[in-house]
N, C-alpha and C positions, 0 to 999 in steps of 0.2 A: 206731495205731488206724485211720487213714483207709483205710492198704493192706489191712487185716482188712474193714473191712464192705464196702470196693468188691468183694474175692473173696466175699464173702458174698453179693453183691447179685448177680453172676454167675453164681453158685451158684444162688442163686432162681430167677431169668431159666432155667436149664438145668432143673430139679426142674420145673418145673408151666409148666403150656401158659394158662390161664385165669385171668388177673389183673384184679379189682377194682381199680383204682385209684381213690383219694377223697381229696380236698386241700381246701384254701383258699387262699385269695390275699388279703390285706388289706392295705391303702395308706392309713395315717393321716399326718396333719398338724397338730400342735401348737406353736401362734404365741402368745408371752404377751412381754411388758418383763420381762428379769431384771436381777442387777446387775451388774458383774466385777467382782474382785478389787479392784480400786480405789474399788467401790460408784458407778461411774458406769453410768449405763440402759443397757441393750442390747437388741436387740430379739431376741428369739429364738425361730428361725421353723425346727423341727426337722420332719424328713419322718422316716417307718418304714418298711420293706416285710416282711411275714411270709409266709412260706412253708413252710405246712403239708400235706404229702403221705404218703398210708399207702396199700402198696402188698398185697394178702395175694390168697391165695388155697389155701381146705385148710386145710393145716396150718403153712405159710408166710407169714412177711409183713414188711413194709419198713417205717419211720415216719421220719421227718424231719421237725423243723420248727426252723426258723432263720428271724432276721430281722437286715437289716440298716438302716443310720440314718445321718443324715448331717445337720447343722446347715446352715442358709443362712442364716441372720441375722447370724452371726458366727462364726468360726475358732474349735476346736476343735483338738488336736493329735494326739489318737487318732481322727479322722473322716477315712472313714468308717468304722463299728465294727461286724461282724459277730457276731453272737451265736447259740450256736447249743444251743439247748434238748436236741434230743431228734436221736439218730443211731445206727440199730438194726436188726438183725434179729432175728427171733423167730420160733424153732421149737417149734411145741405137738403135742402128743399122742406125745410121743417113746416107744416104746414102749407106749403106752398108758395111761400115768399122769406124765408128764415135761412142761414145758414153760424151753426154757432162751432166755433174751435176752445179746445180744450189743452192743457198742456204748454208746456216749452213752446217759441213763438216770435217773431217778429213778426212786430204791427207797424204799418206805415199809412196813416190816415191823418195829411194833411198840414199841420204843425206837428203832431206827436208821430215818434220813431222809437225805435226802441227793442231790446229784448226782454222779455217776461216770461214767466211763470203766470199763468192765469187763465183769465177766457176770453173771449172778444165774439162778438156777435156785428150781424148784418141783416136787417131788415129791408126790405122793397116795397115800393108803393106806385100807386099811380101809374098801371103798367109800367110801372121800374124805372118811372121817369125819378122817381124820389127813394133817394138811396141812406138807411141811417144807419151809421156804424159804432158801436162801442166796443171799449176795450178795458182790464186792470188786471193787475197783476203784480207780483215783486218781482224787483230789476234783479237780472242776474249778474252776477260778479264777472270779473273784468277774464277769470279762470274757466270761467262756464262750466263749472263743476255742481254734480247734482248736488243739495244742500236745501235746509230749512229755512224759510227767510218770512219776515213779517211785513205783510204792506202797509202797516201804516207810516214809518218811518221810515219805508226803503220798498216805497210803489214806485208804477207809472199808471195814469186813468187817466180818458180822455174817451174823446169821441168827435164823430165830423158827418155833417148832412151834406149831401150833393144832392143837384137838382138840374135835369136835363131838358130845360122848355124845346129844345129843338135840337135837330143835328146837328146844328154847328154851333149850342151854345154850351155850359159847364159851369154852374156855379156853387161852389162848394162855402162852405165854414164847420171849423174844426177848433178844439179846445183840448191842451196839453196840460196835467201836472205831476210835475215829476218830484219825488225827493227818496235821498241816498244818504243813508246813516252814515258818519267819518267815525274809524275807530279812536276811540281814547288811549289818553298818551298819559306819563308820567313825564312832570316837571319839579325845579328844584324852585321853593322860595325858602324865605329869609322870615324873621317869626322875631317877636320884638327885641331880641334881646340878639339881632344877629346870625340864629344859630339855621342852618340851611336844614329842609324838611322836604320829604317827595308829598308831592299833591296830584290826584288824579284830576287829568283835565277831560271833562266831558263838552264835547262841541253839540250845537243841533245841525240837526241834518241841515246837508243842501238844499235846495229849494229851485224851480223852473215851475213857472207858472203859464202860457202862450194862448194866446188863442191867433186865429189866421183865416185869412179871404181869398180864396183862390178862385179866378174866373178865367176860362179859354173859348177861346171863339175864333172858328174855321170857317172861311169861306171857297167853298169845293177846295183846290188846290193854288189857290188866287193870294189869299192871305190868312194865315195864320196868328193869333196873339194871346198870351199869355201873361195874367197879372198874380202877383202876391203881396200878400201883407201878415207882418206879426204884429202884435201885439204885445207887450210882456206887463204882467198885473203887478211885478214887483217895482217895478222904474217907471210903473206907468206910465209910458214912451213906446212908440212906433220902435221897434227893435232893427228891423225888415223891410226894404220897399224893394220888390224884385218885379222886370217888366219886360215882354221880350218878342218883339216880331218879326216875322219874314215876309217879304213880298215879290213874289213873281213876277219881273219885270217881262220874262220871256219864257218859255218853255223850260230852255237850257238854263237858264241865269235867274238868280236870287240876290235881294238884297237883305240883310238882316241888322237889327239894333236892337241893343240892350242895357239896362238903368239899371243899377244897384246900388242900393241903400241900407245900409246894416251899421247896428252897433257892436261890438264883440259881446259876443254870446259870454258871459259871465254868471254866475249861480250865485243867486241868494244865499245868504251868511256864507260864502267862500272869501276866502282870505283876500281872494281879488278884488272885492265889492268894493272894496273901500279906497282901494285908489282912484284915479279919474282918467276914464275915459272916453277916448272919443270917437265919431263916428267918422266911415269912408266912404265915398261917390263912385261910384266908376262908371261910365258910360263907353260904349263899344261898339262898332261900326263893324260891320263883315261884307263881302262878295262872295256867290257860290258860284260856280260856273261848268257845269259838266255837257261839254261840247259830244262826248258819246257815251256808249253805257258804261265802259270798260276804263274811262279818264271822267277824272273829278278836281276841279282846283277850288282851293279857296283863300282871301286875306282877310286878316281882322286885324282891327286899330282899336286900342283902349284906352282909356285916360284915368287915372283914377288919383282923387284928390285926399288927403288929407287936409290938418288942419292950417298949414302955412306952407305946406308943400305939396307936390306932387311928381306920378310918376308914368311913363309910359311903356306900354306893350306892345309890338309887333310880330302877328305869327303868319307866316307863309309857308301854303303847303299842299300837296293834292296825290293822287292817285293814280297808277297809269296799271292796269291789266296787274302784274305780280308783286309791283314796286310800289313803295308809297314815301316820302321822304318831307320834312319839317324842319322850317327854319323857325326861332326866335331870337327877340330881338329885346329887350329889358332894356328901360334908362331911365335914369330921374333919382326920385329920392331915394327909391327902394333898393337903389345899386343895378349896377352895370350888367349886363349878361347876355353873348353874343352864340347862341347852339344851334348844333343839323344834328338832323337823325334820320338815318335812311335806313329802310328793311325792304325783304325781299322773300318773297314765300311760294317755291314752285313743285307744283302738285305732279305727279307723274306715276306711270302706271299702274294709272284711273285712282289716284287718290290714294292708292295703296303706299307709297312713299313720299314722303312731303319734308324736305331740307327747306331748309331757313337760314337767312344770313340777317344780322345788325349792326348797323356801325352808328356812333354817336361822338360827337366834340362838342367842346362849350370851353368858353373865358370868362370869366367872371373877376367882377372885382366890389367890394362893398361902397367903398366910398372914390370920388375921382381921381384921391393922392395917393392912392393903393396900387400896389403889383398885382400885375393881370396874375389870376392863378388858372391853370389849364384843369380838366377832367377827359379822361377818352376811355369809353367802355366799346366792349365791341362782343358779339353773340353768336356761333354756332349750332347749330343745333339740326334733329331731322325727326319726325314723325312715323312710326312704322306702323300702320294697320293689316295687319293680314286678312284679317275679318273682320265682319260688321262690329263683332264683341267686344275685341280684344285690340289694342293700339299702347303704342311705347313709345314714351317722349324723353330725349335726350340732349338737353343742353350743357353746350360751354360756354362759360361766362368770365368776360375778363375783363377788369377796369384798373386805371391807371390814375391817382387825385394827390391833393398838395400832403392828403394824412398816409397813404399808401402808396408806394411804390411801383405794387403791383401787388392786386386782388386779383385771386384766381379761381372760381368754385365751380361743382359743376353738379347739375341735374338731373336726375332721375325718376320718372312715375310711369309708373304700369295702369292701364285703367281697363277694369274686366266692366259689361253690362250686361245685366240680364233681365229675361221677362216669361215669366210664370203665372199659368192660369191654374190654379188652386182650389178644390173643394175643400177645405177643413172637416165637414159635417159626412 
C-alpha cells in the first residue's frame, strides 16, 4: 500500500502545478499516577505528536494524518508507537460525475463503517439526485500500524445507493461485509494413552455480514423524521430498528420521539454466538425549548425494556450564554444513578484567553440492596491563542471514586496550523 500512494503522490506533484497545502501540527502531554501489573504507583508521563497534512489542488488531493507517542514515566515495549489514521489520495470529478480514494481511509456508507486499506469510489446520476458508493479494502489492526494485510480473510466491502426524489426526501440502501482473521493459539490435549500434546488451534475468521434502509424526510423546519433498519444475513433477523422525529410545536419549542430496536451486535463464529441472546426496546420522549438565542433547555424520558425487566432514564439539561449544566437520572433494572455536571467557558480578550471550569457528582448503586458509591471529578483549565496559528490548552484534572482516592493528572497540547500555497513544478 505505501509503494501505491507514494506513486500516487508523484503522480499529483506531476498532474497540477498549484498546490494548497493545509495541516496541523499538535504536541500533547499527559502525566497522571497509574498502576502496573503488580498494582504498584507509576508515574506516567506520555508525550503525542500528530501530524495532519492535506495537500489538493482541482481536482487532486493528498491527506495524511498519523501520530506518534512515546512514555517517559516508564518502559512500555511497543514504544514508541506510530499510529496512522488517515493515508490517501483522492481524485474527484473523474469524468464528470466520479470521485475515487485510494489509500488508508475511513468509510461510512450506511451499515458499513470502518477503517481500510483500499479504495472506495462515488458515482452521481440523475443530476446527483442518484448517489452509488462502493468501498473494499483490509481492515486495519486495532495498532493502525502500516503492515501487509490480505482481504480476503481480513476485509471490509460493501456499498449503499441513495436517492434524492426531492428536497425533503432521502432514501438510501447499503450492504456491509466484514471479516477479521483471529490469531492461532496453542493448546494442550490428551492423546489416547493420556499423555498431554500441544495442538495448533486455527479459528475461521469473524464474520458480519448487514445490509440497511435508511430513509429521512424534512418538512421546511416543521417536521423532521428519520428511519433505519439492519439486517444481518447470518441470524437472518432484523438486527436494528432505529426511528426518530422532531416536531415544531412553536418557533421556540420541539417535541421529539424515538424507537430503538437492536439485538447485540455479535460476529459470526465469535465465541459469543453461541450463547443466547436477547434483544432491547427503548423508546424516548424529549422537550426542546429555546426561549432566546443565547438559552436552550431540554428533557428527555426513556424507557427501555428488556426481557422481564426494565429500566429508566431521566436527563435534564440546557444552556444559558457561558454556562451549560446536566442532570441524570438512571433506575430500574440497569441500576441506580443519580449525576450533575455543570461547565463553564469564558472567552475574553476577543477570544485570545478562554478559561474553563467543570464540576461533576453522581451516586450510583448496582442493585437496590447496595451502598450508594459517590464519584466527583472536577476540571480547570484555560485556552491561550495569541494568533490565529498558534493556541495552548492547559488542563487540570481531578476525580475522586470508590477505586481512587484521588486521581490527579494534567494536560498539555500545543496546536501550530498552517496553510501554504506551493508550486512543486
Amino acid at each position: 500500500m505505501v509503494r501505491l500512494l507514494c506513486f500516487g503522490l508523484v503522480v499529483f506533484s506531476v498532474c497540477v502545478q498549484a498546490q494548497l497545502m493545509t495541516g496541523r501540527l499538535t504536541t500533547s502531554v499527559y502525566g497522571y499516577e497509574g498502576r502496573d501489573s503488580a498494582l504498584a504507583a507509576v508515574m506516567m508521563l506520555r508525550a503525542y505528536e500528530n501530524v495532519y497534512v492535506n495537500a489538493a489542488s482541482e481536482n487532486y488531493s493528498f491527506n495524511m494524518n498519523a501520530m506518534v507517542s512515546n512514555d517517559f514515566g516508564t518502559t512500555i515495549e511497543t514504544d514508541p508507537e506510530l499510529r496512522v489514521n488517515s493515508f490517501l489520495m483522492k481524485v474527484k470529478n473523474i469524468g464528470g460525475i466520479a470521485d475515487i480514494t485510494a489509500g488508508r481511509q475511513f468509510v461510512f456508507a450506511g451499515v458499513g463503517s470502518g477503517l481500510i486499506d483500499g479504495l472506495s469510489g462515488t458515482a452521481r446520476f440523475m443530476d446527483r439526485t442518484l448517489s452509488v458508493t462502493g468501498y473494499g479494502g483490509a481492515n486495519v489492526i486495532q495498532s493502525r500500524a502500516i503492515r501487509k494485510s490480505y482481504i480476503g480473510a481480513n476485509g471490509l466491502f460493501g456499498g449503499q445507493v441513495t436517492y434524492v426524489p426531492s428536497e425533503e426526501a432521502l432514501v438510501g440502501i447499503s450492504y456491509m461485509n466484514k471479516r477479521w482473521q483471529r490469531k492461532p493459539y496453542t493448546a494442550l490435549r490428551m492423546d489416547s494413552l493420556y499423555f498431554p500434546y500441544a495442538v495448533v488451534i486455527n479459528s475461521r475468521p469473524n464474520e458480519e455480514e448487514l445490509a440497511s434502509v435508511d430513509v429521512e424526510y424534512q418538512i421546511e423546519r416543521t417536521l423532521t423524521f428519520q428511519a433505519k433498519t439492519d439486517f444481518d444475513f447470518h441470524s437472518d433477523e432484523i438486527s436494528k430498528v432505529q426511528t426518530f422525529a422532531r416536531y415544531s410545536l412553536l418557533k421556540e419549542l420541539n417535541v421529539t420521539a424515538e424507537y430503538i430496536y437492536r439485538q447485540p451486535r455479535v460476529a459470526y463464529n465469535s465465541i459469543f454466538s453461541v450463547f443466547n441472546i436477547n434483544s432491547t426496546k427503548e423508546i424516548e420522549g424529549g422537550v426542546e425549548y429555546r426561549p432566546i438565542t443565547s438559552a436552550f433547555v431540554y428533557a428527555r424520558f426513556a424507557n427501555v425494556s428488556y426481557v422481564d425487566e426494565t429500566s429508566q432514564r431521566l436527563v435534564i439539561g440546557g444552556t444559558y450564554d457561558i454556562i451549560s449544566a446536566n442532570y441524570t437520572q438512571n433506575f430500574g433494572y440497569a441500576g441506580e444513578l443519580n449525576g450533575i455536571s455543570v461547565q463553564a467557558v469564558y472567552p475574553m480578550l476577543e477570544r485570545t484567553f478562554t478559561p474553563m471550569l467543570a464540576f461533576g457528582y453522581a451516586t450510583y448503586k448496582l442493585t437496590e440492596n447496595d451502598a450508594a458509591r459517590d464519584v466527583i471529578n472536577g476540571t480547570a483549565g484555560v485556552v491561550y491563542r495569541p494568533v490565529q496559528k498558534l493556541s495552548t490548552d492547559l488542563q487540570v484534572q481531578w476525580m475522586s471514586n470508590p477505586q481512587y482516592n484521588t486521581d490527579l493528572r494534567i494536560f498539555l497540547k500545543v496546536n501550530y496550523w498552517f496553510s501554504e500555497q506551493m508550486n512543486w513544478l
